[in-house]
C-alpha positions in Angstrom: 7.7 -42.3 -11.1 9.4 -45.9 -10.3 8.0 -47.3 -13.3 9.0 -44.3 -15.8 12.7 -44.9 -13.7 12.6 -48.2 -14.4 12.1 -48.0 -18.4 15.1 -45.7 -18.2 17.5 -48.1 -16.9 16.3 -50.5 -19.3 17.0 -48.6 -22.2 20.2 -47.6 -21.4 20.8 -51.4 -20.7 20.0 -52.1 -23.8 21.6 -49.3 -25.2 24.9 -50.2 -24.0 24.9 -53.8 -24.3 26.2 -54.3 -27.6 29.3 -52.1 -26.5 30.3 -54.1 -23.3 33.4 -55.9 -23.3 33.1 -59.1 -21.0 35.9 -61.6 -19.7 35.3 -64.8 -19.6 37.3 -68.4 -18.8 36.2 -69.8 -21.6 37.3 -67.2 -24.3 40.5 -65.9 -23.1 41.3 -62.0 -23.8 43.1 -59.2 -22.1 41.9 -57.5 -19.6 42.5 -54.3 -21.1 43.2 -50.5 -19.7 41.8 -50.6 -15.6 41.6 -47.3 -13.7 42.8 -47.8 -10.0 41.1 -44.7 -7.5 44.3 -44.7 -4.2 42.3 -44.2 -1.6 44.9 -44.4 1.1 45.4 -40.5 1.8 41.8 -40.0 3.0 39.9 -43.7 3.4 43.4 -45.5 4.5 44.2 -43.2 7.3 40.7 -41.4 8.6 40.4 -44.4 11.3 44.0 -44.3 12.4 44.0 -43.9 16.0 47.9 -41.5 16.0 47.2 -38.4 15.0 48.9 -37.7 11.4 50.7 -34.6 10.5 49.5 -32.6 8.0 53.3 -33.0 6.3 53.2 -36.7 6.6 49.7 -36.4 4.4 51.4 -33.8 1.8 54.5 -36.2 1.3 52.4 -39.4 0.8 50.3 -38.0 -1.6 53.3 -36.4 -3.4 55.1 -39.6 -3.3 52.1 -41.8 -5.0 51.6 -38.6 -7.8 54.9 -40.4 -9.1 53.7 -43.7 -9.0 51.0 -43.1 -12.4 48.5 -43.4 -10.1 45.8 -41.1 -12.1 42.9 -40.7 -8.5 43.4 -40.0 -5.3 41.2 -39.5 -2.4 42.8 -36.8 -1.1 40.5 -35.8 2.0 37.3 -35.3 3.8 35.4 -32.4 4.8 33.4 -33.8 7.7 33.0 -32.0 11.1 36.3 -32.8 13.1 34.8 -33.9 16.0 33.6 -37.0 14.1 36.6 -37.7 12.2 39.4 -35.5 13.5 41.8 -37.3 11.4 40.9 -35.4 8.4 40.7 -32.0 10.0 43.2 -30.7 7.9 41.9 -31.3 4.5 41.1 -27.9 3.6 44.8 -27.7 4.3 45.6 -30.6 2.1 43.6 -28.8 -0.6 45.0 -25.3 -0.3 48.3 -27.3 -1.0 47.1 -29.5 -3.2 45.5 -26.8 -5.5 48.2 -23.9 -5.3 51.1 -25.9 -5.2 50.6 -29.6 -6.4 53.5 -32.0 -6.9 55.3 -33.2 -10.1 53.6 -36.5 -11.1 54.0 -38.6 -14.6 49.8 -37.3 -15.9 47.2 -35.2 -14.5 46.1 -36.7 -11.7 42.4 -36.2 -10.0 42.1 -35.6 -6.2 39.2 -36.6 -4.2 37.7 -35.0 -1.5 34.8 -36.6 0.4 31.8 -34.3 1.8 29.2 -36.1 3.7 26.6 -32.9 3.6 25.9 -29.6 1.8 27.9 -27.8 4.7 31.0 -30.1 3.8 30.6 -28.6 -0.4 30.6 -25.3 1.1 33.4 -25.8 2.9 35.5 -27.5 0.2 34.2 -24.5 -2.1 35.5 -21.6 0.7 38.8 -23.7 0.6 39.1 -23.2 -2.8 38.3 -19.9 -3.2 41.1 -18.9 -1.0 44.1 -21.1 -3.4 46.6 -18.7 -5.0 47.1 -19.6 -8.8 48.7 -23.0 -9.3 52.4 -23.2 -9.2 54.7 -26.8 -9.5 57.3 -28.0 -7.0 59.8 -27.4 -8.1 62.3 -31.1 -8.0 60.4 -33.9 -6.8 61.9 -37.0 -7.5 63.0 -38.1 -5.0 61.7 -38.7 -1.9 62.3 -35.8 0.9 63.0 -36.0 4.4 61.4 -33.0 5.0 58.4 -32.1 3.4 56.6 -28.7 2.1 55.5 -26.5 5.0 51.9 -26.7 5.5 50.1 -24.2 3.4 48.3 -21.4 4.4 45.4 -22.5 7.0 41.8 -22.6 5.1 38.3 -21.9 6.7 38.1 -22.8 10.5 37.5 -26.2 11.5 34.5 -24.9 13.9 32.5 -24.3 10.7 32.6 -28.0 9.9 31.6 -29.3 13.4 28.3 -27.5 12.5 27.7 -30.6 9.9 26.2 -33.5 10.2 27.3 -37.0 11.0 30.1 -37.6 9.0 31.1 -40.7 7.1 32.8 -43.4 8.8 32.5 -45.8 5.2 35.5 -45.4 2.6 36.8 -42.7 -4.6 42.0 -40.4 -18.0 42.9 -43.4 -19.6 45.7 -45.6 -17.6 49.3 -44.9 -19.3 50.7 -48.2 -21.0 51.4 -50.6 -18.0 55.5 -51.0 -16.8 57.1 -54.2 -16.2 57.3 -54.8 -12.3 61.6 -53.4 -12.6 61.0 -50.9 -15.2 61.6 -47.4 -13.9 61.5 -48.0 -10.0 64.7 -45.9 -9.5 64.3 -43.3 -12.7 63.4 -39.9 -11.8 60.0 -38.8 -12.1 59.7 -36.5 -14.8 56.8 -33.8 -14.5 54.3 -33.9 -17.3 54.7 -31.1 -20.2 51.1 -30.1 -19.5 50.6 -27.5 -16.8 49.1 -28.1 -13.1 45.8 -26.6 -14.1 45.0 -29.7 -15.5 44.7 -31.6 -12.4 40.8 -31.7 -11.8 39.1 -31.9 -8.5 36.1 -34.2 -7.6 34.3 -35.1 -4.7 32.3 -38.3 -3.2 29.3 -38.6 -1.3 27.8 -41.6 0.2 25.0 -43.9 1.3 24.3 -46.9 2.7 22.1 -50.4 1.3 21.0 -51.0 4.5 19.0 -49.0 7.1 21.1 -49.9 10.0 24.5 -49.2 8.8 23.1 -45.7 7.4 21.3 -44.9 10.8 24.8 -46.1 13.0 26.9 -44.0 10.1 24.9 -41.1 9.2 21.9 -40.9 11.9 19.3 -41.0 9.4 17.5 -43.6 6.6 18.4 -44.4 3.2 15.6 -42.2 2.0 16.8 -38.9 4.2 20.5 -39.7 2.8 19.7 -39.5 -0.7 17.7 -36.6 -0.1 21.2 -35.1 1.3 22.8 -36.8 -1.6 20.6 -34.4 -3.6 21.5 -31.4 -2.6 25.1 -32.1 -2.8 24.7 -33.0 -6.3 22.7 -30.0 -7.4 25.5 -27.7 -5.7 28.6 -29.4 -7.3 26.7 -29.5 -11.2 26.8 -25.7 -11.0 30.3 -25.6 -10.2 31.3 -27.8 -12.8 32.4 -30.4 -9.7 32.4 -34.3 -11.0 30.8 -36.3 -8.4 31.6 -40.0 -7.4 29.1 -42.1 -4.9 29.5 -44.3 -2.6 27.3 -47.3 -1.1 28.3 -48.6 2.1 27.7 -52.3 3.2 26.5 -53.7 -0.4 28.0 -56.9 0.1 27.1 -57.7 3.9 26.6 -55.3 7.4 27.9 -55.3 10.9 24.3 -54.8 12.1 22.1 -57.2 9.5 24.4 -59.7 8.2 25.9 -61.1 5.1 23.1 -61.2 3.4 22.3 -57.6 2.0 19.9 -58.2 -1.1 21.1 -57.5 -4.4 18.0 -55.5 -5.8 18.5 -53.1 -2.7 21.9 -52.2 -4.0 21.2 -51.6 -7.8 18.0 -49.4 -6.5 20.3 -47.3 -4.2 23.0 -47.3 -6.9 20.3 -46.4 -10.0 19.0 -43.7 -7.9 22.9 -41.6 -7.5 23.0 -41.9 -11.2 19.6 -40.6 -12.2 20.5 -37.9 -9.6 23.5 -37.1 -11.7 26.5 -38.7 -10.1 29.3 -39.5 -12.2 30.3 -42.9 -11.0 29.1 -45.1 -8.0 31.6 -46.9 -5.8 30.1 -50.0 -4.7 31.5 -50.9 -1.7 32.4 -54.3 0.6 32.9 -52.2 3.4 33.5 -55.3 5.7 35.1 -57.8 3.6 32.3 -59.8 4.1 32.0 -60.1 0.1 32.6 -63.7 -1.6 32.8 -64.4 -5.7 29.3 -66.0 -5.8 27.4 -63.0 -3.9 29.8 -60.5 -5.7 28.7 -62.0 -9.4 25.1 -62.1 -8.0 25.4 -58.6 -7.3 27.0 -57.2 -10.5 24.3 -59.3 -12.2 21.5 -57.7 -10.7 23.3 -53.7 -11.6 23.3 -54.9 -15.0 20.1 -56.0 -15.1 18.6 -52.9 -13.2 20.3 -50.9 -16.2 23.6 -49.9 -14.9 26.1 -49.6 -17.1 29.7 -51.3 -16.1 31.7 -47.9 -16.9 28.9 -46.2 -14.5 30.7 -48.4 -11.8 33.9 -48.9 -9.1 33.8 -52.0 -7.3 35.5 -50.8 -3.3 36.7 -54.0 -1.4 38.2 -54.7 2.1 40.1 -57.7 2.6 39.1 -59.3 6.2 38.5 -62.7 5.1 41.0 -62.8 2.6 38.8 -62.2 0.0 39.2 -59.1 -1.9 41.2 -60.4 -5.1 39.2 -63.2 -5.6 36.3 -60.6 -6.1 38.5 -58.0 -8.1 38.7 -60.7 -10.4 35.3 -61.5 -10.4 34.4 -57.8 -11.4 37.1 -57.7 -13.8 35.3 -61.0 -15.7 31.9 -59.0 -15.4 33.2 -56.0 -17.2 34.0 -54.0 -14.3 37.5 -51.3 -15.2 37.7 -49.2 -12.2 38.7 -51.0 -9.0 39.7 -48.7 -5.4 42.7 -49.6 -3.4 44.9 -48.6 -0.6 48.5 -48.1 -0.7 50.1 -51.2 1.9 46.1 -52.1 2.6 45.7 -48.7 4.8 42.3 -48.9 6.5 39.5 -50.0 8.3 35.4 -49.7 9.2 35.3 -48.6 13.1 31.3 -49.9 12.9 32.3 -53.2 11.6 34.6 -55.0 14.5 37.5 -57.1 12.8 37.0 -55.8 9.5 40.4 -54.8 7.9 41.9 -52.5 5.5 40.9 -52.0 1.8 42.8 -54.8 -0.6 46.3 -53.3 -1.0 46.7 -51.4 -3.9 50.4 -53.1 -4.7 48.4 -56.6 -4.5 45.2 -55.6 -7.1 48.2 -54.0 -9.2 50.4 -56.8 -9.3 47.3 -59.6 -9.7 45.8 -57.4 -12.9 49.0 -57.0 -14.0 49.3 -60.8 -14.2 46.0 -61.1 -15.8 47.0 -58.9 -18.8 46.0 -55.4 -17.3 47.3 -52.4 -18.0 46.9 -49.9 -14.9 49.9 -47.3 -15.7 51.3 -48.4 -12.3 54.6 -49.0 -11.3 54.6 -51.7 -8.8 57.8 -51.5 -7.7 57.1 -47.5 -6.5 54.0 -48.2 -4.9 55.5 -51.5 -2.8 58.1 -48.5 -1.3 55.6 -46.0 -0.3 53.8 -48.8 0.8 56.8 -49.7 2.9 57.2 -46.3 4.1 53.9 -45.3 5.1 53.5 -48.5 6.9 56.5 -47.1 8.9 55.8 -43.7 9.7 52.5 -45.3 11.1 54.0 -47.6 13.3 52.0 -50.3 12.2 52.9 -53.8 10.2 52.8 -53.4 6.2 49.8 -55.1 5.1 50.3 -55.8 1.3 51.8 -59.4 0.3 52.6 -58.7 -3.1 54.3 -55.1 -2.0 56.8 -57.0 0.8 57.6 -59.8 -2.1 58.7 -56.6 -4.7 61.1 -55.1 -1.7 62.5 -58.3 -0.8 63.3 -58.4 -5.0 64.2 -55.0 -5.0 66.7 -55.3 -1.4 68.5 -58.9 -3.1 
Protein backbone atom coordinates (compact mmCIF):
# COMPACT_ATOMS: atom_id res chain seq x y z
CA UNK A 1 0.00 0.00 0.00
CA UNK A 2 2.88 2.69 0.82
CA UNK A 3 4.76 1.72 -2.01
CA UNK A 4 1.70 1.78 -4.71
CA UNK A 5 1.11 5.48 -2.63
CA UNK A 6 4.30 6.40 -3.26
CA UNK A 7 4.38 5.69 -7.21
CA UNK A 8 1.28 7.92 -7.23
CA UNK A 9 2.81 10.92 -5.91
CA UNK A 10 5.51 10.46 -8.18
CA UNK A 11 3.61 10.45 -11.24
CA UNK A 12 1.72 13.28 -10.50
CA UNK A 13 5.11 15.03 -9.69
CA UNK A 14 6.12 14.38 -12.75
CA UNK A 15 3.03 14.99 -14.35
CA UNK A 16 2.82 18.52 -13.16
CA UNK A 17 6.35 19.57 -13.42
CA UNK A 18 6.57 20.93 -16.69
CA UNK A 19 3.48 23.17 -15.82
CA UNK A 20 4.93 24.79 -12.55
CA UNK A 21 5.74 28.31 -12.65
CA UNK A 22 8.80 29.08 -10.20
CA UNK A 23 10.34 32.51 -8.95
CA UNK A 24 13.49 32.87 -8.74
CA UNK A 25 16.35 35.87 -7.87
CA UNK A 26 18.10 35.14 -10.62
CA UNK A 27 15.39 35.40 -13.42
CA UNK A 28 13.13 38.09 -12.29
CA UNK A 29 9.21 37.68 -13.14
CA UNK A 30 5.95 38.62 -11.62
CA UNK A 31 4.60 36.97 -9.11
CA UNK A 32 1.45 36.61 -10.78
CA UNK A 33 -2.41 36.12 -9.49
CA UNK A 34 -2.13 34.87 -5.31
CA UNK A 35 -5.26 33.75 -3.57
CA UNK A 36 -5.29 35.19 0.10
CA UNK A 37 -7.82 32.63 2.60
CA UNK A 38 -8.94 35.74 5.74
CA UNK A 39 -8.92 33.76 8.47
CA UNK A 40 -9.55 36.39 11.02
CA UNK A 41 -13.45 35.73 11.59
CA UNK A 42 -12.92 32.19 12.94
CA UNK A 43 -8.89 31.49 13.45
CA UNK A 44 -8.24 35.30 14.53
CA UNK A 45 -10.76 35.51 17.17
CA UNK A 46 -11.47 31.64 18.56
CA UNK A 47 -8.68 32.30 21.34
CA UNK A 48 -9.80 35.72 22.34
CA UNK A 49 -10.37 35.75 25.97
CA UNK A 50 -13.83 38.71 25.74
CA UNK A 51 -16.53 37.13 24.63
CA UNK A 52 -17.57 38.45 20.99
CA UNK A 53 -21.04 39.14 20.00
CA UNK A 54 -22.51 37.36 17.38
CA UNK A 55 -23.14 41.07 15.63
CA UNK A 56 -19.60 42.11 16.00
CA UNK A 57 -18.78 38.61 13.94
CA UNK A 58 -21.63 39.47 11.17
CA UNK A 59 -20.24 43.07 10.67
CA UNK A 60 -16.55 42.05 10.37
CA UNK A 61 -17.20 39.56 7.96
CA UNK A 62 -19.55 41.91 6.04
CA UNK A 63 -17.06 44.56 6.13
CA UNK A 64 -13.98 42.32 4.67
CA UNK A 65 -16.74 40.89 1.76
CA UNK A 66 -15.95 44.49 0.46
CA UNK A 67 -12.46 44.38 0.60
CA UNK A 68 -12.14 41.48 -2.68
CA UNK A 69 -11.16 39.33 -0.26
CA UNK A 70 -12.51 36.00 -2.28
CA UNK A 71 -12.11 33.14 1.36
CA UNK A 72 -13.12 33.48 4.58
CA UNK A 73 -12.99 31.34 7.51
CA UNK A 74 -16.18 32.09 8.72
CA UNK A 75 -16.55 29.63 11.86
CA UNK A 76 -16.08 26.51 13.73
CA UNK A 77 -18.37 23.79 14.64
CA UNK A 78 -16.53 22.41 17.71
CA UNK A 79 -18.27 21.58 21.01
CA UNK A 80 -18.57 25.02 22.98
CA UNK A 81 -17.16 23.94 25.97
CA UNK A 82 -13.78 23.67 24.16
CA UNK A 83 -13.96 26.73 22.20
CA UNK A 84 -16.89 28.77 23.38
CA UNK A 85 -15.84 31.51 21.21
CA UNK A 86 -17.30 30.00 18.19
CA UNK A 87 -20.53 28.86 19.65
CA UNK A 88 -22.45 30.84 17.52
CA UNK A 89 -21.31 29.67 14.15
CA UNK A 90 -24.26 27.90 13.16
CA UNK A 91 -25.57 31.36 13.77
CA UNK A 92 -23.04 32.95 11.63
CA UNK A 93 -24.05 30.41 8.92
CA UNK A 94 -27.76 30.72 9.09
CA UNK A 95 -26.83 34.42 8.31
CA UNK A 96 -24.29 33.90 6.23
CA UNK A 97 -26.31 31.53 3.86
CA UNK A 98 -29.82 33.22 3.89
CA UNK A 99 -28.80 36.60 4.03
CA UNK A 100 -25.11 37.19 2.93
CA UNK A 101 -23.62 40.70 2.44
CA UNK A 102 -22.93 42.70 -0.80
CA UNK A 103 -19.27 42.01 -1.71
CA UNK A 104 -17.26 42.93 -5.09
CA UNK A 105 -17.18 38.53 -6.30
CA UNK A 106 -18.46 35.50 -4.87
CA UNK A 107 -16.77 34.92 -2.00
CA UNK A 108 -16.26 31.31 -0.24
CA UNK A 109 -16.82 30.92 3.61
CA UNK A 110 -15.13 28.49 5.67
CA UNK A 111 -16.26 26.65 8.40
CA UNK A 112 -13.94 24.39 10.47
CA UNK A 113 -15.29 20.85 11.84
CA UNK A 114 -12.88 18.97 13.86
CA UNK A 115 -15.21 15.49 13.83
CA UNK A 116 -18.08 13.85 11.87
CA UNK A 117 -20.53 15.32 14.69
CA UNK A 118 -19.20 18.86 13.73
CA UNK A 119 -20.29 17.99 9.56
CA UNK A 120 -23.53 16.98 10.88
CA UNK A 121 -24.00 19.90 12.65
CA UNK A 122 -22.83 22.32 9.98
CA UNK A 123 -25.31 20.17 7.55
CA UNK A 124 -28.54 20.59 10.24
CA UNK A 125 -27.55 24.39 10.14
CA UNK A 126 -27.93 24.46 6.67
CA UNK A 127 -30.78 22.64 6.21
CA UNK A 128 -32.65 25.11 8.30
CA UNK A 129 -31.37 28.54 5.91
CA UNK A 130 -34.32 30.16 4.10
CA UNK A 131 -33.54 30.87 0.29
CA UNK A 132 -30.69 33.36 -0.07
CA UNK A 133 -31.68 36.94 -0.14
CA UNK A 134 -28.86 40.26 -0.43
CA UNK A 135 -28.58 43.10 2.08
CA UNK A 136 -29.86 45.31 0.85
CA UNK A 137 -27.10 48.80 0.93
CA UNK A 138 -23.96 47.85 2.36
CA UNK A 139 -21.36 50.20 1.63
CA UNK A 140 -20.80 51.63 4.12
CA UNK A 141 -19.93 50.60 7.36
CA UNK A 142 -22.98 50.40 10.03
CA UNK A 143 -23.15 51.25 13.51
CA UNK A 144 -25.53 48.83 14.08
CA UNK A 145 -25.44 45.62 12.52
CA UNK A 146 -28.04 42.85 11.17
CA UNK A 147 -29.98 41.26 14.05
CA UNK A 148 -28.70 37.83 14.72
CA UNK A 149 -30.50 35.34 12.53
CA UNK A 150 -32.68 32.85 13.49
CA UNK A 151 -30.86 30.41 16.29
CA UNK A 152 -29.62 27.02 14.49
CA UNK A 153 -29.32 23.46 16.16
CA UNK A 154 -28.57 23.67 19.95
CA UNK A 155 -25.18 24.08 21.14
CA UNK A 156 -25.60 20.86 23.53
CA UNK A 157 -25.46 18.76 20.47
CA UNK A 158 -21.96 19.97 19.72
CA UNK A 159 -20.48 19.50 23.26
CA UNK A 160 -21.22 15.73 22.50
CA UNK A 161 -17.93 16.07 19.93
CA UNK A 162 -14.75 15.53 20.41
CA UNK A 163 -11.77 17.62 21.29
CA UNK A 164 -11.93 20.38 19.25
CA UNK A 165 -9.19 22.22 17.35
CA UNK A 166 -7.23 24.74 19.10
CA UNK A 167 -4.70 25.03 15.63
CA UNK A 168 -5.89 27.71 12.85
CA UNK A 169 -8.58 28.00 5.54
CA UNK A 170 -11.77 31.96 -8.06
CA UNK A 171 -9.14 33.71 -9.64
CA UNK A 172 -7.99 37.08 -7.63
CA UNK A 173 -9.60 40.26 -9.51
CA UNK A 174 -6.82 42.57 -11.11
CA UNK A 175 -4.84 44.05 -8.04
CA UNK A 176 -5.75 48.04 -7.02
CA UNK A 177 -3.22 50.60 -6.32
CA UNK A 178 -2.82 51.04 -2.46
CA UNK A 179 -5.45 54.66 -2.94
CA UNK A 180 -7.55 53.37 -5.60
CA UNK A 181 -11.12 52.86 -4.43
CA UNK A 182 -10.69 53.04 -0.46
CA UNK A 183 -13.62 55.53 -0.18
CA UNK A 184 -15.87 54.24 -3.40
CA UNK A 185 -18.93 52.42 -2.62
CA UNK A 186 -18.92 48.80 -2.85
CA UNK A 187 -20.94 47.83 -5.55
CA UNK A 188 -22.63 44.26 -5.30
CA UNK A 189 -21.74 41.84 -7.93
CA UNK A 190 -24.37 41.26 -10.99
CA UNK A 191 -24.25 37.53 -10.18
CA UNK A 192 -26.69 36.41 -7.52
CA UNK A 193 -25.88 35.23 -3.76
CA UNK A 194 -26.24 31.55 -4.72
CA UNK A 195 -23.01 31.68 -5.97
CA UNK A 196 -21.24 32.03 -2.87
CA UNK A 197 -19.97 28.41 -2.09
CA UNK A 198 -19.42 26.89 1.27
CA UNK A 199 -16.39 24.72 2.36
CA UNK A 200 -15.03 23.34 5.35
CA UNK A 201 -11.53 22.44 6.93
CA UNK A 202 -10.39 19.66 8.99
CA UNK A 203 -7.07 19.20 10.59
CA UNK A 204 -4.17 17.27 11.87
CA UNK A 205 -1.13 17.51 13.42
CA UNK A 206 2.97 16.41 12.18
CA UNK A 207 3.65 15.65 15.42
CA UNK A 208 2.30 13.14 17.98
CA UNK A 209 2.42 15.50 20.91
CA UNK A 210 0.74 18.50 19.54
CA UNK A 211 -2.06 16.11 18.04
CA UNK A 212 -2.42 14.24 21.53
CA UNK A 213 -2.43 17.97 23.68
CA UNK A 214 -4.96 19.33 20.59
CA UNK A 215 -7.08 16.46 19.72
CA UNK A 216 -6.46 13.66 22.45
CA UNK A 217 -5.53 11.16 20.03
CA UNK A 218 -2.41 10.11 17.38
CA UNK A 219 -1.75 11.13 14.02
CA UNK A 220 -3.01 7.74 12.81
CA UNK A 221 -6.55 8.06 14.92
CA UNK A 222 -6.86 11.70 13.41
CA UNK A 223 -6.69 10.80 9.88
CA UNK A 224 -8.86 8.08 10.54
CA UNK A 225 -11.39 11.00 11.71
CA UNK A 226 -10.13 12.96 8.82
CA UNK A 227 -11.72 10.05 6.83
CA UNK A 228 -14.91 10.07 7.67
CA UNK A 229 -15.25 13.72 7.47
CA UNK A 230 -14.17 13.57 3.91
CA UNK A 231 -16.38 10.69 2.82
CA UNK A 232 -19.48 12.72 4.33
CA UNK A 233 -18.71 16.16 2.71
CA UNK A 234 -17.94 14.29 -1.12
CA UNK A 235 -21.57 13.28 -0.99
CA UNK A 236 -22.74 16.53 -0.34
CA UNK A 237 -20.83 18.08 -2.89
CA UNK A 238 -18.75 20.06 0.22
CA UNK A 239 -15.03 21.18 -0.95
CA UNK A 240 -12.74 20.33 1.81
CA UNK A 241 -9.51 22.22 2.84
CA UNK A 242 -6.87 20.51 5.49
CA UNK A 243 -4.93 21.57 7.86
CA UNK A 244 -1.45 20.38 9.52
CA UNK A 245 -0.62 21.83 12.67
CA UNK A 246 2.98 22.34 13.91
CA UNK A 247 4.81 21.59 10.42
CA UNK A 248 7.45 23.95 11.02
CA UNK A 249 8.30 23.43 14.79
CA UNK A 250 5.99 22.31 18.27
CA UNK A 251 5.53 23.60 21.70
CA UNK A 252 6.06 20.11 22.97
CA UNK A 253 9.11 18.64 20.55
CA UNK A 254 10.83 21.52 19.25
CA UNK A 255 11.84 23.34 16.21
CA UNK A 256 12.79 20.69 14.53
CA UNK A 257 9.75 18.79 13.09
CA UNK A 258 11.06 16.63 10.13
CA UNK A 259 10.24 17.48 6.75
CA UNK A 260 9.26 13.91 5.39
CA UNK A 261 6.74 13.74 8.42
CA UNK A 262 4.86 16.65 6.97
CA UNK A 263 4.66 15.75 3.16
CA UNK A 264 3.53 12.07 4.45
CA UNK A 265 0.75 13.64 6.64
CA UNK A 266 -0.02 16.18 3.88
CA UNK A 267 0.12 13.26 0.81
CA UNK A 268 -2.18 11.31 2.91
CA UNK A 269 -5.34 14.40 3.11
CA UNK A 270 -4.97 14.49 -0.57
CA UNK A 271 -5.15 10.82 -1.56
CA UNK A 272 -8.13 10.88 0.95
CA UNK A 273 -9.66 13.46 -1.22
CA UNK A 274 -9.07 16.92 0.31
CA UNK A 275 -9.14 19.77 -1.92
CA UNK A 276 -6.23 21.75 -0.65
CA UNK A 277 -3.89 21.31 2.50
CA UNK A 278 -3.03 24.31 4.66
CA UNK A 279 0.36 23.83 5.88
CA UNK A 280 0.70 25.49 8.85
CA UNK A 281 3.63 27.43 11.24
CA UNK A 282 1.30 27.32 13.94
CA UNK A 283 4.03 28.83 16.36
CA UNK A 284 6.04 31.05 14.32
CA UNK A 285 8.71 29.06 14.92
CA UNK A 286 9.28 28.72 10.98
CA UNK A 287 12.59 30.34 9.34
CA UNK A 288 13.38 30.63 5.27
CA UNK A 289 15.92 27.78 5.34
CA UNK A 290 13.60 25.10 7.14
CA UNK A 291 10.51 26.63 5.28
CA UNK A 292 12.46 25.94 1.61
CA UNK A 293 13.57 22.64 3.18
CA UNK A 294 10.08 21.82 3.67
CA UNK A 295 8.44 22.92 0.47
CA UNK A 296 11.25 20.89 -1.09
CA UNK A 297 10.51 17.82 0.46
CA UNK A 298 6.27 18.25 -0.63
CA UNK A 299 7.54 18.59 -4.03
CA UNK A 300 9.55 15.85 -3.99
CA UNK A 301 6.91 13.54 -2.13
CA UNK A 302 4.67 14.45 -5.21
CA UNK A 303 2.65 17.35 -4.12
CA UNK A 304 1.73 19.61 -6.34
CA UNK A 305 2.15 23.57 -5.48
CA UNK A 306 -1.62 24.41 -6.39
CA UNK A 307 -2.45 21.30 -3.93
CA UNK A 308 -1.03 23.76 -1.23
CA UNK A 309 -1.57 27.02 1.33
CA UNK A 310 1.27 27.82 3.25
CA UNK A 311 -0.48 29.28 7.17
CA UNK A 312 2.09 31.33 9.09
CA UNK A 313 2.21 33.09 12.62
CA UNK A 314 4.50 35.87 13.06
CA UNK A 315 6.10 35.44 16.78
CA UNK A 316 9.58 35.86 15.81
CA UNK A 317 9.05 38.21 13.19
CA UNK A 318 9.28 35.90 10.67
CA UNK A 319 6.28 35.28 8.67
CA UNK A 320 7.04 37.55 5.41
CA UNK A 321 10.25 36.43 5.10
CA UNK A 322 8.74 32.92 4.67
CA UNK A 323 5.63 34.09 2.43
CA UNK A 324 8.27 35.11 0.21
CA UNK A 325 10.08 32.09 0.36
CA UNK A 326 6.82 30.11 -0.74
CA UNK A 327 6.00 32.60 -3.20
CA UNK A 328 9.77 31.80 -4.93
CA UNK A 329 8.83 28.00 -4.62
CA UNK A 330 5.61 28.31 -6.46
CA UNK A 331 3.41 28.55 -3.72
CA UNK A 332 -0.19 31.07 -4.78
CA UNK A 333 -2.33 30.68 -1.88
CA UNK A 334 -1.08 32.21 1.33
CA UNK A 335 -3.68 32.53 4.85
CA UNK A 336 -3.80 35.73 6.76
CA UNK A 337 -5.52 37.57 9.45
CA UNK A 338 -7.04 40.87 9.28
CA UNK A 339 -4.66 43.40 11.93
CA UNK A 340 -2.67 39.88 12.69
CA UNK A 341 -5.85 38.55 14.87
CA UNK A 342 -4.77 35.36 16.62
CA UNK A 343 -2.95 33.03 18.53
CA UNK A 344 -2.00 29.14 19.61
CA UNK A 345 -3.22 28.71 23.50
CA UNK A 346 -0.80 25.34 23.42
CA UNK A 347 2.19 27.21 22.25
CA UNK A 348 3.11 30.00 25.10
CA UNK A 349 4.33 33.37 23.34
CA UNK A 350 3.33 32.49 20.04
CA UNK A 351 1.40 35.39 18.32
CA UNK A 352 -1.14 36.03 15.78
CA UNK A 353 -1.15 34.90 12.07
CA UNK A 354 1.04 37.41 9.71
CA UNK A 355 -1.45 40.34 9.21
CA UNK A 356 -3.28 40.07 6.19
CA UNK A 357 -2.75 44.09 5.38
CA UNK A 358 1.22 43.22 5.70
CA UNK A 359 1.31 39.79 3.22
CA UNK A 360 -1.00 42.23 0.97
CA UNK A 361 1.02 45.09 0.88
CA UNK A 362 4.64 42.94 0.65
CA UNK A 363 3.12 40.79 -2.57
CA UNK A 364 1.80 43.69 -3.79
CA UNK A 365 5.33 45.16 -3.94
CA UNK A 366 6.62 42.06 -5.41
CA UNK A 367 4.43 42.27 -8.49
CA UNK A 368 1.28 40.33 -7.06
CA UNK A 369 -1.96 40.65 -7.92
CA UNK A 370 -4.34 39.61 -4.89
CA UNK A 371 -7.62 41.61 -5.83
CA UNK A 372 -7.21 43.39 -2.43
CA UNK A 373 -7.63 46.73 -1.47
CA UNK A 374 -5.11 47.63 1.04
CA UNK A 375 -6.32 50.64 2.04
CA UNK A 376 -9.98 48.76 3.18
CA UNK A 377 -8.49 46.06 4.88
CA UNK A 378 -5.86 48.50 7.00
CA UNK A 379 -9.50 50.16 8.33
CA UNK A 380 -11.21 47.02 9.30
CA UNK A 381 -8.01 46.20 10.59
CA UNK A 382 -8.11 49.33 12.60
CA UNK A 383 -11.55 48.73 13.74
CA UNK A 384 -11.55 45.34 14.74
CA UNK A 385 -8.47 45.93 16.68
CA UNK A 386 -10.78 48.42 18.59
CA UNK A 387 -13.80 46.80 19.23
CA UNK A 388 -11.35 44.15 20.78
CA UNK A 389 -9.71 46.30 23.02
CA UNK A 390 -6.50 45.18 22.09
CA UNK A 391 -3.31 47.01 20.11
CA UNK A 392 -3.58 46.72 16.18
CA UNK A 393 -1.04 44.35 15.20
CA UNK A 394 -0.31 44.91 11.37
CA UNK A 395 2.66 47.38 10.43
CA UNK A 396 1.88 47.87 7.07
CA UNK A 397 -2.11 48.51 7.93
CA UNK A 398 -1.05 51.47 10.74
CA UNK A 399 1.39 53.05 7.90
CA UNK A 400 -1.80 53.08 5.17
CA UNK A 401 -4.09 54.96 8.05
CA UNK A 402 -1.52 57.27 8.99
CA UNK A 403 -1.48 58.01 4.78
CA UNK A 404 -5.00 57.88 4.65
CA UNK A 405 -5.56 60.35 8.12
CA UNK A 406 -2.65 63.13 6.49
Amino acid sequence: MARSISISRSLRAISRQSSARYLSTTSPRLAGEVRIVEVGPRDGLQNEKKSISLETKLELIRRLAQTGVRNIEAGSFVAPKWVPQMADSADVLNHLLGHPPNALQSITYNYLVPNLKGLQNLLKAADDVKPATLEPDLSQPSDNPKSPPTPAPSSKEQEEAEPAPITSTEDPNEMPSDTSGANDPVKPESSSASDNQMEISIFTAATEAFSKANTNCSIAESLERCKEIVTLAKTHDIRVRGYVSVALGCPYEGPDVAPSRVADITGSLLEMGVDEVSVADTTGMGTAPRTRDLLKALSASGVANQDLALHFHDTFGQALVNAVVGLEHGIRTFDSSVGGLGGCPFSKGATGNVATEDLVYCLHSLGATTGINVDKMAEIGDWISTELGRPNDSRAGKAVLARLRT
